[in-house]
C-alpha positions in Angstrom: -126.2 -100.7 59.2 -128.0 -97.2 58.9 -126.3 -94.4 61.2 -128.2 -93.2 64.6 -128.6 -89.9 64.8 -129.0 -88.5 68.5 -131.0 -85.4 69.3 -130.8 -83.1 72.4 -132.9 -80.6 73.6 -130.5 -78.1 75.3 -133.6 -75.7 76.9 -132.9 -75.6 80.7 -129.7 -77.7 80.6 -126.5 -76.5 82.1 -124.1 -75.6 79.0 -121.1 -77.6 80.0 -123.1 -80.3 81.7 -124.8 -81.0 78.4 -121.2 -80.4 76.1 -119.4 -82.7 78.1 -122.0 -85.5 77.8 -122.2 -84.8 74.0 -118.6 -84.7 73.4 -118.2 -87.9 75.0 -120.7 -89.7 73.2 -118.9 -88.3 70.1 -115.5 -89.3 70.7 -117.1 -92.7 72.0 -118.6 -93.5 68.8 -115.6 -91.9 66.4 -113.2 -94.7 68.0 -115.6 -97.4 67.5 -115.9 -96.9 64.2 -119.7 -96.0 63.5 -119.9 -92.5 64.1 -122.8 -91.7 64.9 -124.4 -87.7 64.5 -125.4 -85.7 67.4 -127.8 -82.7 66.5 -128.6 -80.0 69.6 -131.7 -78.2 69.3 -132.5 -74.7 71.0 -129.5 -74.0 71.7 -130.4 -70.2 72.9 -132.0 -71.7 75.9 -129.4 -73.6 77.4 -128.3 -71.7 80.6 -124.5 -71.0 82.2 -124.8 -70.7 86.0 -123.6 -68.1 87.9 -123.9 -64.4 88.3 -125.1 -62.7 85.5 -123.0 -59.7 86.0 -119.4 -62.4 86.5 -121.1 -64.3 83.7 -121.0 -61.9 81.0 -118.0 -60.1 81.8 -116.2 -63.3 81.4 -118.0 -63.8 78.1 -117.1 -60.2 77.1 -113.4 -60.8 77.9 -113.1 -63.9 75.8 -114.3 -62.2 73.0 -112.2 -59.2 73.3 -109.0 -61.4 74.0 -107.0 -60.8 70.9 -107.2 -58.6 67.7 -110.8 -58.3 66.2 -109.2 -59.1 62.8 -106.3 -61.5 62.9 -107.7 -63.9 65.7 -108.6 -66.3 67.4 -112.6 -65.3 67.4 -114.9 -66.3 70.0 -117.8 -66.6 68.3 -121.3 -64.6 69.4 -124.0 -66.7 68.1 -125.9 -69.7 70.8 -125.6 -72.2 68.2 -121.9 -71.2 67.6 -120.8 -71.2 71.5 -122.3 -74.3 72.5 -120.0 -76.1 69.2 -117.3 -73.9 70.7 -117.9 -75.2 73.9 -117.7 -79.2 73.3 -114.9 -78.4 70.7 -112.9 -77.3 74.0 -113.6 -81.1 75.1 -113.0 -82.7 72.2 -108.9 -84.1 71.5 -109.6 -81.3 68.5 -105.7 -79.9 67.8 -104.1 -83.4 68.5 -106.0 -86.0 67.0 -107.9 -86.6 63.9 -110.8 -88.3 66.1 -111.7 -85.2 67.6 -111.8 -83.1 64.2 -114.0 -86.1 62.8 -115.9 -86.3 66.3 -117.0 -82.5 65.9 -118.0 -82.9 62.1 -120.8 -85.3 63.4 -122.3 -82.4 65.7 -124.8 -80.1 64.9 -126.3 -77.0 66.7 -129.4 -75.2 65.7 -130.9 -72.0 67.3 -134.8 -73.0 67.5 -136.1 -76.6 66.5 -136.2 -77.2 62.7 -139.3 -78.2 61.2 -138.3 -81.6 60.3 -137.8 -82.6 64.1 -140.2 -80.8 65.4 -143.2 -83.6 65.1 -142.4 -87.3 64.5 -138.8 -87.5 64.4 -137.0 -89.0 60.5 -136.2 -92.9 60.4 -132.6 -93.3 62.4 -133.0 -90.3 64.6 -133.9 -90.4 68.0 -133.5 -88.4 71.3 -130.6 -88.6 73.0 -130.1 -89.9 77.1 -130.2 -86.6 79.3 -131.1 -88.5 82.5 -127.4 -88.0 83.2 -126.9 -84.2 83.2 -130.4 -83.2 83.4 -130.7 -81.0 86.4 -133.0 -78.4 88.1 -131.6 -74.9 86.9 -129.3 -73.4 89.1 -130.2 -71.0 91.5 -128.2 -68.3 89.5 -128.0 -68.4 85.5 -127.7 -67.2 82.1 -129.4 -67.7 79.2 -126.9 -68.1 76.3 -129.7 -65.6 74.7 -128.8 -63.3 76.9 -125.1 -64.0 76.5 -125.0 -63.6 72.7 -127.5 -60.5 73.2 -124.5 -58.9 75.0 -121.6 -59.3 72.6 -123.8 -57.6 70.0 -124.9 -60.6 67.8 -128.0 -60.4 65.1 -130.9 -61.4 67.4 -133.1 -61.7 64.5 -132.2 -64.9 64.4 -133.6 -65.8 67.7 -137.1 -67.6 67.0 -138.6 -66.7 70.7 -141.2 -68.2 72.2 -143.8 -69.3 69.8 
């Protein structure tokens, strides 16, 4: 029995909409025993609602919570928050289901080329039906978000 792997396009979703739906299916599939892979693509597009001023100042004090060199780090990169983000819903300090669960996710900024046309043998997209919503009326880009704790933006593909 080959291994599914789920993929997710998180342009326009809501950010913790999106993580909680992924972390369950995660956890779901780590505790019956096939564990399968969960890869989200464009992950600079998702969006956090609410102001943009509250927004990033919230972002700005998470990051600046403790000592720049001894921890913990808030991370700056999209890719990086949004596995931040369903790590925070994962069981990940007290159980070895949530460590495993958050090995089997992936977060890319951008598509990669390989799942950008026909998608490889065992991969397929994922259900968003559930969490896929208009956009707020008031949002963030995580773009935007990481643009403002100072990551590399050269990273960032843009719109090609």
């Amino acid at each position: 029995m080959a291994e599914v792997t789920y993929i997710y396009d998180a342009s326009d979703k809501v950010l913790g909409r999106l993580a909680s739906h992924v972390a369950k299916q995660l956890l779901s599939t780590v505790k019956a025993g096939n564990g399968a892979r969960v890869i989200i693509v464009n992950a600079e597009k998702a969006v956090v609602s609410g102001k943009k001023t509250e927004v990033l100042r919230d972002y700005k004090s998470k990051r600046e919570l403790n000592h720049p060199r001894k921890g913990p780090f808030f991370p700056r990169m999209p890719d990086r928050i949004l596995k931040r983000t369903v790590r925070g819903m994962l069981p990940y300090q007290k159980s070895s289901s949530g460590r495993t669960a958050l090995k089997n996710l992936r977060v890319e900024i951008g598509t990669p080329s390989n799942l950008s046309g026909d998608l490889p043998d065992n991969h397929e997209w994922g259900d968003s039906s559930s969490f896929d919503r208009g956009l707020p009326n008031s949002f963030v880009r995580l773009e935007e978000i990481s643009k403002s704790l100072g990551a590399d933006t050269t990273r960032f593909g843009g719109d090609e």
